[in-house]
C-alpha positions in Angstrom: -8.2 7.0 0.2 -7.4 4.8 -3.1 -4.5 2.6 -3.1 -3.3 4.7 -5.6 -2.4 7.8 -3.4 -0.7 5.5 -1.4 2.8 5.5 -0.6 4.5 2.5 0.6 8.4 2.9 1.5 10.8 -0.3 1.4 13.7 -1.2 2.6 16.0 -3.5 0.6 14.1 -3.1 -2.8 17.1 -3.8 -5.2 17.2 -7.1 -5.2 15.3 -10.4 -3.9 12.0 -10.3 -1.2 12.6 -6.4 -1.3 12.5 -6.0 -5.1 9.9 -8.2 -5.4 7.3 -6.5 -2.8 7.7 -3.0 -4.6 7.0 -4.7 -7.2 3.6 -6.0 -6.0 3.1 -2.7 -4.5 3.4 -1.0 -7.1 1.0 -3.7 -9.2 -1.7 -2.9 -6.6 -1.6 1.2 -7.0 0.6 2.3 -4.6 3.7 4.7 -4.9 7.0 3.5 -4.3 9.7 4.9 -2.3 13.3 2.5 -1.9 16.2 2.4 -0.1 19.0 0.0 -0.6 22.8 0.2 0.0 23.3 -1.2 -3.8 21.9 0.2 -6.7 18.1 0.2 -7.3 18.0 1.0 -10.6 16.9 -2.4 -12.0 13.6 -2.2 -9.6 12.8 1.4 -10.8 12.5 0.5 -13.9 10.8 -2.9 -13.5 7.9 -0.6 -12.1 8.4 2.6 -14.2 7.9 0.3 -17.6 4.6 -0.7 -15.8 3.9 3.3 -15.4 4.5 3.3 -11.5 5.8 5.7 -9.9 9.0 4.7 -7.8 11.8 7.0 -6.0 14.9 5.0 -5.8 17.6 6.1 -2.8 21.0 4.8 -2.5 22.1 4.6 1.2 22.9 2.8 4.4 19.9 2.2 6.8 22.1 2.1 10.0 23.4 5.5 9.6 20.8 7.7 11.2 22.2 10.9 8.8 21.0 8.5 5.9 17.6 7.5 6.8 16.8 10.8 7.7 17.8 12.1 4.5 15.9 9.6 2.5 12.8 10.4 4.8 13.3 14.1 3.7 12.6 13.0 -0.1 9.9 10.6 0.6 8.0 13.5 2.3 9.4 16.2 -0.2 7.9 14.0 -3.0 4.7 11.8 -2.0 4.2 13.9 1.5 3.2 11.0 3.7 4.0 7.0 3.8 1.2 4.7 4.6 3.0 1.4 4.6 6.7 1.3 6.1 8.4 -2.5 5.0 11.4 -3.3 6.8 13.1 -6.0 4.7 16.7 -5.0 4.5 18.9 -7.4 6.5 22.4 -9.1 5.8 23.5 -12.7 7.1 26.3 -13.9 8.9 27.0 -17.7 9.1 29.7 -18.3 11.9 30.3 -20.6 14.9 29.5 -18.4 17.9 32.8 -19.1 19.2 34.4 -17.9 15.8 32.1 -14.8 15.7 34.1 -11.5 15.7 32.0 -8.6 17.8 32.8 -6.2 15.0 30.2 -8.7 13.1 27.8 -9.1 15.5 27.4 -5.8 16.0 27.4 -4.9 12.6 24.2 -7.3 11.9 22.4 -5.9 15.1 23.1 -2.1 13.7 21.6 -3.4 9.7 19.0 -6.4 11.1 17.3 -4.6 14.1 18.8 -0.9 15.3 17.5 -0.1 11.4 13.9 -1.1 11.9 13.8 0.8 14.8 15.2 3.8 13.3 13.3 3.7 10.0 10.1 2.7 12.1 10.9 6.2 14.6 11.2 8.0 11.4 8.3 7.2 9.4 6.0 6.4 12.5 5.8 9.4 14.3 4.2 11.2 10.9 1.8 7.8 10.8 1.0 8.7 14.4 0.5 12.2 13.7 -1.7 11.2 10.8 -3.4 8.4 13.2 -3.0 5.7 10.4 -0.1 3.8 8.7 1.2 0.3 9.1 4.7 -1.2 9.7 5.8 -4.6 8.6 8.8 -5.9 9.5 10.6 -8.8 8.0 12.3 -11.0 10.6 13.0 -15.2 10.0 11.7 -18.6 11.3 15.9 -18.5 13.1 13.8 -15.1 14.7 10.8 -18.3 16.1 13.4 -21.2 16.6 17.5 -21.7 17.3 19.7 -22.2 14.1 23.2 -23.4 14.4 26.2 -21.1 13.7 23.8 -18.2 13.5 24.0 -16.4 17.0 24.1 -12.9 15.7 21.4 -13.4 12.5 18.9 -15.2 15.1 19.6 -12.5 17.8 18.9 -10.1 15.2 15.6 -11.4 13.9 14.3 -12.5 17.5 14.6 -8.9 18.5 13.1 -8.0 15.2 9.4 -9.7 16.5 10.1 -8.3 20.1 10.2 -4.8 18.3 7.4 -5.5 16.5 5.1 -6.7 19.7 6.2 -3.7 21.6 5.6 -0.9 19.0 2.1 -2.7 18.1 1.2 -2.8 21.9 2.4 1.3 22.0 1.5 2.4 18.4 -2.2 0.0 17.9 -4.2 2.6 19.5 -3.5 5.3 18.1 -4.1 4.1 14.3 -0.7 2.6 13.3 -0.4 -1.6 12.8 3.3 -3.3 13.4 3.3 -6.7 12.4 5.8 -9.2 11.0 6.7 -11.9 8.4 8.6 -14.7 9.3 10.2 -16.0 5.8 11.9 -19.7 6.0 14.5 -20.3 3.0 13.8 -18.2 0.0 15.9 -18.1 -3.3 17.2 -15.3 -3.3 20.6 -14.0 -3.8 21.1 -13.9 -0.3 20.8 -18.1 -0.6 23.0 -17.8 -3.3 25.7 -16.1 -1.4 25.3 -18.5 1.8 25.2 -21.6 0.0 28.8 -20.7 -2.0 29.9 -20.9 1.6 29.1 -24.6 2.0 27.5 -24.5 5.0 24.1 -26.0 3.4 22.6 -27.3 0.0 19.2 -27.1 -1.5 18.7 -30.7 -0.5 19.4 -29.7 3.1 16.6 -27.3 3.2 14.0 -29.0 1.2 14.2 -32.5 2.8 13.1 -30.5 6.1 10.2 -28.7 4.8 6.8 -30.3 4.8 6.3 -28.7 0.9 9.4 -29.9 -0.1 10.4 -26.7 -2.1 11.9 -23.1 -1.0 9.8 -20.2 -1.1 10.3 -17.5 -3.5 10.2 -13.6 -3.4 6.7 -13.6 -4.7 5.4 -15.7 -1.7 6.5 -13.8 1.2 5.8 -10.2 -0.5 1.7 -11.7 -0.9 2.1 -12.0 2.8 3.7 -8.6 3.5 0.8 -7.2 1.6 -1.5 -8.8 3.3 -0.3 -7.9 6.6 0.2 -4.0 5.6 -2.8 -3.0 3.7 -5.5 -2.2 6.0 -8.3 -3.2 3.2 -7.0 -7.1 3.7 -6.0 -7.0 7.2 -7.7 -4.2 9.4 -7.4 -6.2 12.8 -3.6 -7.3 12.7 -1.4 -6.4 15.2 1.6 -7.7 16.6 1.8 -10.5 14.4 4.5 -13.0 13.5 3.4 -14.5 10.2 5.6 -17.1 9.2 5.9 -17.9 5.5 7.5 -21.1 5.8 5.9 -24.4 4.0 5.6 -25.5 7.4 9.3 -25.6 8.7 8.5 -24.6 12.3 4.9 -26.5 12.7 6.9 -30.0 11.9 8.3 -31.7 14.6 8.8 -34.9 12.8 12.1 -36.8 12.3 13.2 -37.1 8.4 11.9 -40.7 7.7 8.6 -39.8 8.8 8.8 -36.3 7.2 9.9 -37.5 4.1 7.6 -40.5 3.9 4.6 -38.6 4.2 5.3 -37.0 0.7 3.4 -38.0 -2.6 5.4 -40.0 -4.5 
């Protein structure tokens, strides 16, 4: 099958890593299905005025009623979905001991019951079809502990948990699950968090080996790596991280930062 009768579905494609991947999708021949809770109207034209072809959905992903709605017009229109990308995901920065449960429980229902839903959804008709490929887009805070984020990094560390189990269940029978872990990426999302004044840009780049934050177009190369069988046949159950190095350096900031070209 050419990529071109390909349909990958995304999660989260109005704005940021989202809007970016069905973007690059859409570059490399697939067709493009999206779901957002905000308007994707920007995207679909981004990739319509670059004669793709793109179905834009406005709904929530942790209402079951929704997703399966949204899975009726992906099948209605394109009939199958090769690629599933679960990017969707909001962020909470909190004290634990300041965290209200409404909140917590509100990012487990976007950050991980979502996946699973939208990955029940579109899987079984991978599995029936014996091929497809899931990737799911969890964090470096889903690898490591990050302060005044207990429900975002309970989120994302269930996220690659999901992901190893449905790999181990779903591998055999023809369907890949695997996983990017971003680190910071400018997005809006950054945006948002850093108005808060929780962190700076100085913060985050003083602790990466590359010095910089990765952008959209980074981490969608490695979601597209991970979910097109061409590039990446033998991937399963992996946590990718896409990261400059955040979670490989162990080193204290003089010796970080002093190992940088001046």
């Amino acid at each position: 099958m050419s990529r071109n009768e390909r349909t990958a579905v995304i999660t989260g494609g109005a704005q940021g890593i989202g809007r970016r991947t069905a973007e690059l999708f859409a570059e490399r021949g697939y067709r493009i299905a999206i779901i957002d809770l905000h308007s994707s109207v920007e995207t679909v034209k981004a990739i319509e005025a670059k004669s793709g072809e793109v179905l834009g959905y406005a709904g929530d992903i942790a209402s079951e009623n929704s997703v399966e709605q949204f899975a009726r017009h992906v099948f209605d229109r394109y009939g199958y979905a090769d690629v599933l990308v679960n990017n969707a995901g909001i962020s909470l920065i909190s004290p634990a001991e300041h965290t209200e449960l409404s909140d917590y429980r509100r990012m487990l229902d976007v950050n991980l019951v979502a996946p699973f839903l939208l990955a029940k959804t579109f899987g079984q008709k991978m599995l029936d079809a014996g091929h497809g490929s899931i990737v799911n887009v969890a964090s470096v805070a889903g690898l490591v502990g990050i302060a005044d984020r207990a429900a975002y990094n309970a989120s994302k560390h269930g996220v690659i948990g999901l992901t190893r189990t449905l790999a181990a269940e779903w591998g055999g029978r023809g369907v890949r699950v695997n996983a990017v872990c971003p680190g910071w990426v400018k997005t809006e999302m950054d945006t948002a968090d850093q108005a808060r004044g929780s962190y700076n840009d100085g913060d985050i780049t003083g602790r990466i080996p590359m010095a910089r934050f990765a952008s959209p177009d980074d981490v969608a190369r490695a979601i597209f790596f991970l979910a097109d069988g061409e590039e990446s046949s033998f991937i399963n159950g992996h946590a990718l991280t896409v990261d400059g190095g955040w979670t490989a350096d162990g080193s204290w900031e003089s010796l970080r930062l002093g190992k940088r070209s001046q």
